[in-house]
N, CA and C of each residue as an Amber inpcrd file, in Angstrom:
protein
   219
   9.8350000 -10.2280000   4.7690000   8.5370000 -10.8740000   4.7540000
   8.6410000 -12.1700000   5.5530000   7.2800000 -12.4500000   6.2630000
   7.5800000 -13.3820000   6.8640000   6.5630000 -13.9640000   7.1220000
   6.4650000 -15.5450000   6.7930000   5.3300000 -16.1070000   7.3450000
   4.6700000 -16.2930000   6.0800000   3.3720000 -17.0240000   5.5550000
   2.8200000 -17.3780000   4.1470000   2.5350000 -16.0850000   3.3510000
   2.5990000 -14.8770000   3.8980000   2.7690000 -13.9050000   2.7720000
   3.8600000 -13.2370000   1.9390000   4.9650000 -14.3710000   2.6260000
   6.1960000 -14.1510000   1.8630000   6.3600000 -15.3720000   0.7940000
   5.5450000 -16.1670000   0.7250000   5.3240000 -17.1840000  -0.1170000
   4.2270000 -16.5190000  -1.2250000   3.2030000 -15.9060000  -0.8800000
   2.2000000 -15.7090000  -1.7450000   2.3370000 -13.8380000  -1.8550000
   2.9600000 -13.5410000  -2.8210000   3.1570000 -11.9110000  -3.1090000
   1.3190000 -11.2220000  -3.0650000   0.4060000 -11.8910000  -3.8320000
  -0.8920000 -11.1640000  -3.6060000  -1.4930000 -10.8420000  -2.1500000
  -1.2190000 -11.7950000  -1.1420000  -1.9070000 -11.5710000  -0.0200000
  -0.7880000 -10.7380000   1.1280000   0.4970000 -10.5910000   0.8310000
   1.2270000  -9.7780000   0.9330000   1.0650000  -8.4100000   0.5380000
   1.0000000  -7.9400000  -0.4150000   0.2480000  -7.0910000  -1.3130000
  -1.1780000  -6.3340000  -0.6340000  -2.2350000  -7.4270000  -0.3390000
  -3.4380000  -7.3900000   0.7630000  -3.2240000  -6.4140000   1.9040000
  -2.1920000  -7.1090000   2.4700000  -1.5630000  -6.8950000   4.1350000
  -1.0930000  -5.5260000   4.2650000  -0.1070000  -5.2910000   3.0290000
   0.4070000  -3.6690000   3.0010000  -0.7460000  -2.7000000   2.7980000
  -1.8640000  -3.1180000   1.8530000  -3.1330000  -2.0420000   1.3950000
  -3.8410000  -2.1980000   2.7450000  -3.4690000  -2.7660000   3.2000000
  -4.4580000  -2.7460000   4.7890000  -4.0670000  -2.1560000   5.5680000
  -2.9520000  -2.3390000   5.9430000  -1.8910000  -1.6140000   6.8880000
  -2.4680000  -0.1690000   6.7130000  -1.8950000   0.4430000   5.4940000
  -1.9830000   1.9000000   5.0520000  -3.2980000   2.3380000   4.8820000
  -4.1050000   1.7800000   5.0860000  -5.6540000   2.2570000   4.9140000
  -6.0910000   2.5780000   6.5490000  -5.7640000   1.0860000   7.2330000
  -5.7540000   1.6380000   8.9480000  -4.7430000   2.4450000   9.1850000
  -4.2110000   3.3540000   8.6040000  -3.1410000   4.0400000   8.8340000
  -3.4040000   5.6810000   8.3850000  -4.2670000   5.6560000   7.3370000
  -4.9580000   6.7700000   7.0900000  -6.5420000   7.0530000   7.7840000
  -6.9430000   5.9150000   8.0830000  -8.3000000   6.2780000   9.1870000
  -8.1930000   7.0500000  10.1790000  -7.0320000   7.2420000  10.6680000
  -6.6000000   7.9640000  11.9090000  -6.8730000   9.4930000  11.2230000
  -6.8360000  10.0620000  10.5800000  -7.0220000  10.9790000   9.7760000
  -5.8300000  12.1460000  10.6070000  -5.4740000  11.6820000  10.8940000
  -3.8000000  12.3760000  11.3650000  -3.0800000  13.0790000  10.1130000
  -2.5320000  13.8040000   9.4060000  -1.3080000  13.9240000   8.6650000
  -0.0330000  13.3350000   9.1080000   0.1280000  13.2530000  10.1350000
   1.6130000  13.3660000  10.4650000   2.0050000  11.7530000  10.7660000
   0.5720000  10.9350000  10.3080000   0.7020000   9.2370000   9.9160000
   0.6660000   9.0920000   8.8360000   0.8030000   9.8490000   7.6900000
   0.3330000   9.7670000   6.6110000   1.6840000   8.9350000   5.8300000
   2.9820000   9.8040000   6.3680000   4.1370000   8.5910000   5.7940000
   4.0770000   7.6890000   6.2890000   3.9970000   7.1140000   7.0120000
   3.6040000   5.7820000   7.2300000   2.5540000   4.4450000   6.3380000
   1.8320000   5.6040000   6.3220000   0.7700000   4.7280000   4.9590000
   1.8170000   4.7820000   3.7880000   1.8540000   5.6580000   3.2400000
   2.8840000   6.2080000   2.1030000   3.8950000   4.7810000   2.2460000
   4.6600000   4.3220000   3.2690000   6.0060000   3.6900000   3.4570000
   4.6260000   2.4190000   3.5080000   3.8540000   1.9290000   3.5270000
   2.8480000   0.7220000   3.2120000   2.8030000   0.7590000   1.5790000
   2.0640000   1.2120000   1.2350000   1.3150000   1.9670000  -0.0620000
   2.6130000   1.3550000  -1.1740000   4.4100000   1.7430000  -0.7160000
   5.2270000   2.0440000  -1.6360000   5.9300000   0.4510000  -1.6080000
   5.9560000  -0.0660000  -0.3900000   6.0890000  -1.6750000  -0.1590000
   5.2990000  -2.5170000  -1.1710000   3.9120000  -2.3670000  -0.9870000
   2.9200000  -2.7280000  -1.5910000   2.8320000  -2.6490000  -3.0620000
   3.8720000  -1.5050000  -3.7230000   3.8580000  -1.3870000  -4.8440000
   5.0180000  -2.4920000  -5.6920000   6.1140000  -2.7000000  -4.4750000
   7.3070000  -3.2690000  -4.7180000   6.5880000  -4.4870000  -5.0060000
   6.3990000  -5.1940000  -3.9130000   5.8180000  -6.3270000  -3.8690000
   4.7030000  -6.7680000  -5.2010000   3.8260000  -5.7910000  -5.5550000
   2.8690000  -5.8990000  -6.8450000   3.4850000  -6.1360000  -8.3200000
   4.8440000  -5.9120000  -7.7090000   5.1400000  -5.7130000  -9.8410000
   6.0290000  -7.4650000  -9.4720000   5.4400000  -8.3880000  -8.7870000
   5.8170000  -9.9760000  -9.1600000   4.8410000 -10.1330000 -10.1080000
   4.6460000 -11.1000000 -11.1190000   4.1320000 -11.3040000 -12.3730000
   3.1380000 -12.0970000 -11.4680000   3.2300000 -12.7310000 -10.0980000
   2.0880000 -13.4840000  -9.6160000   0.9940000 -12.5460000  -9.3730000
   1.2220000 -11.1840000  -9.4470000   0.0540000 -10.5660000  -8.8550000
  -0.5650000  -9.6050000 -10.2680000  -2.1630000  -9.9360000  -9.9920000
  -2.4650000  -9.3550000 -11.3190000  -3.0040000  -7.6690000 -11.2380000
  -2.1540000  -7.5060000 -12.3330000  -2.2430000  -6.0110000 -13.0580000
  -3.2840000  -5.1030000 -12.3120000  -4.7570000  -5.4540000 -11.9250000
  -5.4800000  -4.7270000 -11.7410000  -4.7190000  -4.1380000 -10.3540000
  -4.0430000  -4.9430000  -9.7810000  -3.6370000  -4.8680000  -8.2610000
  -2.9130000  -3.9120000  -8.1920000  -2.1100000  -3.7770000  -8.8190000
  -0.8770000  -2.7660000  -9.7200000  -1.3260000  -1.3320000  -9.8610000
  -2.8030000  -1.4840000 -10.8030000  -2.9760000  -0.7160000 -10.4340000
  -4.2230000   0.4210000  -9.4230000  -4.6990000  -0.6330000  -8.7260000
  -5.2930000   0.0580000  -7.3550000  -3.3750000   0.1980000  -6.4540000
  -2.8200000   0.0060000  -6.2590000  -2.1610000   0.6120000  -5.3080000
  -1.1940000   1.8410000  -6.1820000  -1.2500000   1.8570000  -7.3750000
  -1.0490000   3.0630000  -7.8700000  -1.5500000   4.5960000  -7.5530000
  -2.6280000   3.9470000  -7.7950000  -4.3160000   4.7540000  -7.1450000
  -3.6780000   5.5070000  -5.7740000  -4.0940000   4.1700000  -4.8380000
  -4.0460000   4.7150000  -3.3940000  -2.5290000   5.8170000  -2.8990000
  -1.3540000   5.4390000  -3.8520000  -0.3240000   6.4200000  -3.4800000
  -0.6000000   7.6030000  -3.8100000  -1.2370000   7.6910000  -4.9970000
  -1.6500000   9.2190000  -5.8860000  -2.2520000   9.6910000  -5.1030000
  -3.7230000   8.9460000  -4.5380000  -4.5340000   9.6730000  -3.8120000
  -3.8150000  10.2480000  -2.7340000  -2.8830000   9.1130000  -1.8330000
  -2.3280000   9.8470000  -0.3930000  -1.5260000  10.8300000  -0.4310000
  -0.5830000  10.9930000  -1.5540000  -0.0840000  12.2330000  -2.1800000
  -0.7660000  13.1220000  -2.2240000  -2.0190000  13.2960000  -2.9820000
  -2.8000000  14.2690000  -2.6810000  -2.8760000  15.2210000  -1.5090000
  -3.5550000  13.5380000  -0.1950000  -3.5020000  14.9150000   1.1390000
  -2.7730000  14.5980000   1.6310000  -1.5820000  14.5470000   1.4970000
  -0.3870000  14.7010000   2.3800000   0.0970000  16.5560000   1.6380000
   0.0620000  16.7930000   0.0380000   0.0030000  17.7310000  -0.5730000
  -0.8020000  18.9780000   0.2210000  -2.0560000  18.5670000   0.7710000
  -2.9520000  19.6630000   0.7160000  -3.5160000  19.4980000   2.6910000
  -2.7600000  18.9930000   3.2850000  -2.4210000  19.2320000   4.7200000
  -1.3430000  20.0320000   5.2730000
């Protein structure tokens, strides 16, 4: 991490759910680990006690979901 989102885990957190969201717009499969390798960062980063729970669990969410169609592509 580098730069003030390695100071502040929530907007770090932000940066990865962003990443992987422009990463699934492409509606590609074969970018889909890539979101996945965002999504799973994002999860690391979420379980600091600075970031709150709800956050935890929307990126729970978004892995399940990308599991899904990575599953059914």
């Amino acid at each position: 991490m580098t730069g003030s989102d390695s100071a502040d885990p929530a907007a770090r957190v932000r940066t990865l759910l962003l990443r992987g969201d422009n990463v699934m717009k492409s509606a590609r499969p074969e970018r889909f680990e890539r979101a996945l390798q965002a999504f799973e960062e994002a999860r690391e980063v979420a379980a600091s006690p600075e970031v709150d729970p709800r956050v935890r669990e929307l990126v729970d969410r978004r892995i399940e979901s990308l599991r899904g169609l990575m599953e059914g592509s």
